[in-house]
N, C-alpha and C positions, 0 to 999 in steps of 0.2 A: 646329464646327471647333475644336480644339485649338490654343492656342497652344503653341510651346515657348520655355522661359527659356535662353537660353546662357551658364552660367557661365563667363565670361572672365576673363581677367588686369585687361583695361579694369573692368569691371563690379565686382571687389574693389577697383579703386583708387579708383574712384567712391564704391562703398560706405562704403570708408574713410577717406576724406575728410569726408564727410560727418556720419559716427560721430565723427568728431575736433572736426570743427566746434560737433557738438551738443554734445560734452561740454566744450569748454573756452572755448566763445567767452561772452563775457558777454548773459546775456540779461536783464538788470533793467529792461525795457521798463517796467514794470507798478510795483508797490510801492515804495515808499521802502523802501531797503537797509541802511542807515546811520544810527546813534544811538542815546540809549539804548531809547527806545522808537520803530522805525520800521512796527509796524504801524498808530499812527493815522494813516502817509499825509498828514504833514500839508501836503508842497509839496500837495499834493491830485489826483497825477498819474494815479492809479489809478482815482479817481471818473466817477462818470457825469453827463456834463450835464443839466441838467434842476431839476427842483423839488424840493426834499428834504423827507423825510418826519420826523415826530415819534416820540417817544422819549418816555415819561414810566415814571410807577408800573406801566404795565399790563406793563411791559416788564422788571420786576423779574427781576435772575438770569440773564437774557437777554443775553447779549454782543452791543452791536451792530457789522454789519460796515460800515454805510458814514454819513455824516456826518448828524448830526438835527438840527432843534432840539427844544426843551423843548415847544412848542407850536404845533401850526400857526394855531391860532386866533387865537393873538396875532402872526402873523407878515401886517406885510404886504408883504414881501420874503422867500425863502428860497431862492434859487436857485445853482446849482454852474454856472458856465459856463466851457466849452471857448473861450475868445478871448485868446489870447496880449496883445491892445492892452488887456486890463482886468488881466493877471495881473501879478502880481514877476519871477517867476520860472520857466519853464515856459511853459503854455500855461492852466493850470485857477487858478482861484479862487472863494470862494463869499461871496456878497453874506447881510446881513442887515439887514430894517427891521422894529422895533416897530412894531405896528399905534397908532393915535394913540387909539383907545378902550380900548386892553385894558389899560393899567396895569400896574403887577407888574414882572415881566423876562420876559423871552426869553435862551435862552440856544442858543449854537450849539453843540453835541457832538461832539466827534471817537468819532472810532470807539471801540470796546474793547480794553483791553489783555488778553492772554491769557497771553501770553508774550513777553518779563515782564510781568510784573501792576504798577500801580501797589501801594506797599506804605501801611499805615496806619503813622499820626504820625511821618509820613518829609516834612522836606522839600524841594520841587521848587519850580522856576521854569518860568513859564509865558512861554513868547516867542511872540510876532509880527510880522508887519506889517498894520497895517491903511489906510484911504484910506476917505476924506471930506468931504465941500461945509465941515463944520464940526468942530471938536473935539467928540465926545462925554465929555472930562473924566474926571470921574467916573461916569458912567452907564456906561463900560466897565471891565469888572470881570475878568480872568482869574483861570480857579483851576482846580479840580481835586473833582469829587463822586463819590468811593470807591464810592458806589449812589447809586439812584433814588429811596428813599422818604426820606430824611433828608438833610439840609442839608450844602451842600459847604463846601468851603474858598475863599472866591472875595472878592478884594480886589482896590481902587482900581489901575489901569493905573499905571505909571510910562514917559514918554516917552525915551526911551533918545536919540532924533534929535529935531529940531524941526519943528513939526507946520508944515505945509505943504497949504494945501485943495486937495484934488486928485491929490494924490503921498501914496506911502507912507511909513509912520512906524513904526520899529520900536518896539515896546511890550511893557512885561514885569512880571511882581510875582509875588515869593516866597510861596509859602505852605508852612503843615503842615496835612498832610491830618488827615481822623479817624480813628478807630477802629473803623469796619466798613465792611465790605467786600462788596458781592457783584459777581457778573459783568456785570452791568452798570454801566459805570463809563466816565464822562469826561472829557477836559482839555476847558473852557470856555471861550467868552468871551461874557460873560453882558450885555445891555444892560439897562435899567433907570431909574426915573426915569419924567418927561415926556419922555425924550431921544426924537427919531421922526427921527434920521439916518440916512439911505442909508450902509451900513458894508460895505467889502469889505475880505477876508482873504486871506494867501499866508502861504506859510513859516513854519507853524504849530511848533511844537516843545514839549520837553518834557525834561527833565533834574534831575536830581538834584543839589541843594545851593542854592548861591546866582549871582544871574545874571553869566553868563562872559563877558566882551568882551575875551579873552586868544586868540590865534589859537595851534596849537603851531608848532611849530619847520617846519623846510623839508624835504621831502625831498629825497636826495642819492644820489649814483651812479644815474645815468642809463645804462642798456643798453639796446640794440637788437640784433636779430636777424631776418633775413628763412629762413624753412625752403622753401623750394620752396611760394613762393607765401602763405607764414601769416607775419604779422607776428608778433613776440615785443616786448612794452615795457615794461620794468622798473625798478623803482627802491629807493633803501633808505630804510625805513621812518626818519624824524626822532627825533633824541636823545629820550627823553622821552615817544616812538610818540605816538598822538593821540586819547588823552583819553575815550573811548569813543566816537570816530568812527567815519571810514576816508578813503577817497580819491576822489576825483572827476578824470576825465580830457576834457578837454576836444583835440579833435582839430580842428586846421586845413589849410587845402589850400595855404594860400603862409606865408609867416615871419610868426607874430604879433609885434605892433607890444605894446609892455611894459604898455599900458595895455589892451591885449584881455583882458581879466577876467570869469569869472561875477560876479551880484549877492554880495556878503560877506550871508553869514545864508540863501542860495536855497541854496531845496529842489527839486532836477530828480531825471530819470529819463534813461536813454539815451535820447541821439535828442534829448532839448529843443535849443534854439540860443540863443546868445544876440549880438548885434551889437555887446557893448558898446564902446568903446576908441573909439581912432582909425582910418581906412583903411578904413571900412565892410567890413568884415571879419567873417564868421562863422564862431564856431566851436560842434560840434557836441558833443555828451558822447556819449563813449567808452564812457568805465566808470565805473562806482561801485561799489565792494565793501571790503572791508578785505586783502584780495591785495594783495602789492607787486608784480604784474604781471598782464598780460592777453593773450590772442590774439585776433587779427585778420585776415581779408585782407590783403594787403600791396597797396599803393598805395606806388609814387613822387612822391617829395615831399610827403609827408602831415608834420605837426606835434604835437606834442602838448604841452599846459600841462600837467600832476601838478600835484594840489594833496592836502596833508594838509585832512583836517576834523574839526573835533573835534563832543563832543556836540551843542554850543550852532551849530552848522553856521557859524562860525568859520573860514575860510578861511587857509593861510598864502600866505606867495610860493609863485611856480609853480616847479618845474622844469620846463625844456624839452629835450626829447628829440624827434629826428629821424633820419631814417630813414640809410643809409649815405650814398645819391646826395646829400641836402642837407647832409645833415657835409663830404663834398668839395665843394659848394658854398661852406661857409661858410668853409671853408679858402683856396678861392680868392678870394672879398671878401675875407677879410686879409689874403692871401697869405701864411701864416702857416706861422712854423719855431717848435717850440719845443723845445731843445737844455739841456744833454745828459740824458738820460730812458735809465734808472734816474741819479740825480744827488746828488751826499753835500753840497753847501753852497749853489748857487743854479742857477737854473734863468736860461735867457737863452730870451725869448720878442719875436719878430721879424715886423713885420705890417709893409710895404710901402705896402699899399692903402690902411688904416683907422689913424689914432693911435692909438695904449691909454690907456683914460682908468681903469683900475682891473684891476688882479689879486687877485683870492682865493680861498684853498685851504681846502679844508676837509677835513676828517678823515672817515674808514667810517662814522661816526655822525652828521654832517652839522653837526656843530660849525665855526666858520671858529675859523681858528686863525690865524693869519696873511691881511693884505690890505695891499694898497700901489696910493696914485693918486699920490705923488712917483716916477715910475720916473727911476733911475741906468741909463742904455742900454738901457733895457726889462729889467733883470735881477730877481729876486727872490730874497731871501737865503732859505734853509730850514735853515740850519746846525742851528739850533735845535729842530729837530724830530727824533723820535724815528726810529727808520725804519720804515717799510712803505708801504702806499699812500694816496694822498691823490688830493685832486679839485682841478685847477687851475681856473679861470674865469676868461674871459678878456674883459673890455666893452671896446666901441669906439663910443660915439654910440649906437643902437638896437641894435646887433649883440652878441650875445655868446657864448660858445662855450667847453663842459667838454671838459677834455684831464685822463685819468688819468696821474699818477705816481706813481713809485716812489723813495723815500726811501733809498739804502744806508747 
């Protein structure tokens, strides 16, 4: 029996919709997107659970593609586990124990760099976070082995946070790599010693220079658009852009409360959650890509955090962007005028519901240029400012809310 297809009006709009969706919705389900080198996967969202395999000489020239250690024989822990209650960040992380006969080190291996390659007598910082019954000290060692038959770059941990049994510790140390190079090639974190501690890992990285605890700047102008049904949420890239990051979007279903935050230094993928804040409150990642904006389904009263991220996954303040329905939402908890707009010397801004406990503006490039918590009748002078358009922000106790003006 013969089917027949009926080309219809419905059936192209179907089609194209769907053709719309594949080509512009984010799908970073899989790989880490973002930094300088995001194929060693280091939040480790892309891994497969289970026991990992070893990596040495025989593997010469060999790009490896998923996490190793150095030897399985001396490993008596080597495992990648899918359990968000063991991980930072995300849902994955992978454990390592030195076998207590085998001496020497163990080292754990991130993947291969391909593109970009690490470069020889360049150097890099190696960051983490690691978790343990005890400090491993100096028995952990990060660095960096250009290949597999010749000796890496790999030195003493430096505690960035205060070690804490049982919680994570972010951890880092500078090195220069050597002088040869082949395809097989990895960032470490090498144990060593008598040391035979239970060591788990998250939020592995990798960058160029010396170690960053600098977040950049904020992103600014915050847009929203609903298309018949496709969310549009935009924003402008921070004074300064971000450092060879990008952005991370975290998405909520009611008002995030200021302290609802990804981990500072976590490595996710769309789709991770994280609970942090106050309000048991989850929110979900959006997006992560270096685009100042993305598409979506359109959901009412959906939230969104923006965060710039730089190499060192460095985190700034959020911008908050929402959808049209919760903008007039937020308008009515202030009940909120703000007059006259286009304005040549101050702006009067008037909330009913909510006292103003700060206004500040900032400029296209997400500079504040002007802020004021003594308000004179809730007015704010701009005399002083050049004209075009600026971003007002407006705090009330947890609440706060961007209104674009225009400077004459």
């Amino acid at each position: 029996m013969k089917t027949k297809l009926l080309f219809t009006t419905q059936n192209f709009k179907t089609l194209y919709s769907l053709l719309v969706f594949c080509l512009c919705f984010n799908f970073a389900w899989t790989q880490q997107v973002i930094g300088e080198f995001p194929e060693i996967d280091g939040g480790l969202e892309a891994q497969t659970a289970g026991t990992i395999g070893n990596a040495g000489s025989a593997e010469a020239g060999t790009p490896q593609v998923e996490w190793t250690v150095s030897s399985s024989s001396r490993a008596a822990v080597r495992e990648i586990e899918n359990d968000a209650a063991k991980a930072r960040s995300g849902t994955f992380s992978v454990s390592m124990q030195l076998l207590a006969s085998a001496g020497d080190n163990l080292r754990l291996q991130s993947i291969s760099t391909t593109s970009p390659t690490f470069q020889v007598s360049t150097e890099y910082t190696i960051q983490f976070f690691y978790k343990a019954d005890s400090n491993p000290g100096d028995d952990l060692d990060p660095g960096i082995y250009l290949n597999n038959t010749t000796g890496g770059s790999a030195g003493n941990k430096i505690d960035a946070t205060t070690f804490v049994a049982g919680s994570y510790t972010k951890a880092y140390a500078t090195r220069t790599t050597g002088a040869i190079f082949n395809a097989s090639n990895w960032a470490v974190a090498r144990m060593s010693g008598s040391n035979e501690t239970l060591v788990t890992f998250d939020d592995f990285v990798v960058y160029a220079g010396a170690y960053d605890a600098t977040a950049p700047n904020d992103p600014t102008g915050p847009t929203y658009a609903n298309n018949a049904g496709t969310a549009t949420i935009g924003w402008a890239a921070p004074a300064g852009g971000v450092d060879g990051g990008g952005y991370v979007v975290f998405r909520y279903s009611s008002m995030p409360n200021a302290d609802n935050d990804p981990n500072q230094n976590g490595i996710y993928k769309v789709g991770n959650t994280t609970t942090n804040g106050t309000g048991g409150l989850t929110g979900t990642v959006a997006h992560i890509g270096t685009a100042t904006s993305f598409m979506e389904p359109y959901v009412s009263g959906t939230y969104y955090k923006v965060y710039a991220v730089d190499k060192a996954f460095n985190y700034s303040n959020e911008l908050e962007i929402s959808d049209a329905t919760l903008s007039i939402a937020q308008n009515k908890m202030f009940d909120l005028k703000v007059y006259p707009n286009p304005a040549k010397n101050y702006i009067v801004i008037e909330s009913q519901k909510n006292p103003i406990s700060k206004i500040e503006v900032f400029d296209v490039l997400g500079k504040s240029v002007t802020s004021q918590t003594q308000l004179s009748n809730d007015n704010i002078d701009i005399s002083n400012l050049s004209r075009g358009m600026y971003f007002l922000k407006i705090y009330s106790d947890k609440l706060s809310i961007t209104k674009k003006i225009i400077k004459e």
